[in-house]
C-alpha positions in Angstrom: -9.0 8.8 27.5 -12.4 10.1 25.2 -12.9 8.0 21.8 -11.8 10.6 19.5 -14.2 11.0 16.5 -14.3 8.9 13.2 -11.0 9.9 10.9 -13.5 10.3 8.3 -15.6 13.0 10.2 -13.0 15.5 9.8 -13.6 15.5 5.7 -16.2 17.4 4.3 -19.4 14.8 3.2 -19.0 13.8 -0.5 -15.7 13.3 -0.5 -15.1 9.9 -1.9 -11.7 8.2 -1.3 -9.1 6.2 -2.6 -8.5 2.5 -1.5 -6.3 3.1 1.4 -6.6 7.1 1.9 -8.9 6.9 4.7 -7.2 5.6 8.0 -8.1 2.2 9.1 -7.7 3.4 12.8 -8.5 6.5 14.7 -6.3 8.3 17.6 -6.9 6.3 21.2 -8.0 3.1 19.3 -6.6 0.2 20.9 -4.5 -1.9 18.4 -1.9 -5.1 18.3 1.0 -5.2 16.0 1.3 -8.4 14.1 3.4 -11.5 14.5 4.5 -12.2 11.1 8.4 -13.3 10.9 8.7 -12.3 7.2 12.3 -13.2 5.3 14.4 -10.1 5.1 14.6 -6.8 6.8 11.3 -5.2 7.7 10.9 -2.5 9.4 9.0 -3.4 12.9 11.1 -4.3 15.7 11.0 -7.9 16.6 10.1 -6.9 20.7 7.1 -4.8 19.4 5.6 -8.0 17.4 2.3 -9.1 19.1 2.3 -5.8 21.7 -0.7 -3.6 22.3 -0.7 -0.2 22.1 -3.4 3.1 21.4 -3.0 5.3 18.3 -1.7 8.5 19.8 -1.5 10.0 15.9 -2.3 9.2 12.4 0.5 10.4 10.1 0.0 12.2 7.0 0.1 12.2 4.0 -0.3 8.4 3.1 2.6 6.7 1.7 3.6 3.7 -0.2 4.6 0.1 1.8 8.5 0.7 2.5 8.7 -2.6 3.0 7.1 -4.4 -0.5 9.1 -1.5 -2.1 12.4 -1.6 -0.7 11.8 -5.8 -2.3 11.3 -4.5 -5.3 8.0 -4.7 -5.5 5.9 -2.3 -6.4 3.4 -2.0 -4.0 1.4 1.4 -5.5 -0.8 1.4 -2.8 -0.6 4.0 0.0 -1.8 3.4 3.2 -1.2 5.7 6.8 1.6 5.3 9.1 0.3 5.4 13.2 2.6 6.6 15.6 1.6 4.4 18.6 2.0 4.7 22.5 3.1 1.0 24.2 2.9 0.9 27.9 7.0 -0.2 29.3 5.3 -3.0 31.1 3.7 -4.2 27.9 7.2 -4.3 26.3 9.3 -5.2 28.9 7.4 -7.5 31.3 9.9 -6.7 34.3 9.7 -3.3 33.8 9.0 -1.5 37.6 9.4 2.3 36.9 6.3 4.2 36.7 3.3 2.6 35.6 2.7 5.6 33.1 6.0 4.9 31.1 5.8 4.5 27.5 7.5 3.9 24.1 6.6 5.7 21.3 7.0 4.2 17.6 5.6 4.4 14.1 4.0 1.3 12.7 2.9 1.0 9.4 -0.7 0.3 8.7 -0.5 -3.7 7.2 1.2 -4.5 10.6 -2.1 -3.5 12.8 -4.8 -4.9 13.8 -7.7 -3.6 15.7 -7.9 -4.8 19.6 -11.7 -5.0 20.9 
């Protein structure tokens, strides 16, 4: 799969962002979801925790942190959503279908972090 370009290289030059407008992670970057085991409901399934994937899209537009919100907290600051593509095998380590099998899921950006 080709590196696909910058997130910022699609904005005209001078444009100067927000904290958290500009995406962290570009399409076909490799990322890990995190491990945390917060208290309460959050919305990242407990089998994707710890799982690699590649950013197949950065959603748009930004949006607050469901999560710190839904607490009661209010988190004012918007960051992206990435929908992300998971090979089966990586989530199910017994999986033997095809090798080009894959879940598909939205992860928001707090729970990512970049895989070199």
């Amino acid at each position: 799969m080709e590196k696909a370009k910058s997130p910022s290289s699609r904005y005209a030059s001078g444009v100067v962002f927000a904290l958290g407008e500009q995406p962290v992670f570009a399409v076909g970057d490799r990322v890990r979801i995190g491990t945390r085991s917060p208290i309460g409901h959050y919305r990242v399934p407990t089998y994707l925790r710890g799982k690699t994937g590649v950013v197949t899209a950065i959603i748009t537009p930004v949006a607050v942190d469901n999560e710190e919100e839904g607490f009661g907290h209010d988190a004012g600051m918007k960051r992206h959503y990435y929908r992300l593509a998971l090979i089966m095998s990586e989530v199910w380590s017994h999986y033997s279908f095809s090798s080009r099998d894959s879940l598909h899921v939205e992860v928001f950006e707090n729970w990512l972090e970049r895989v070199v």
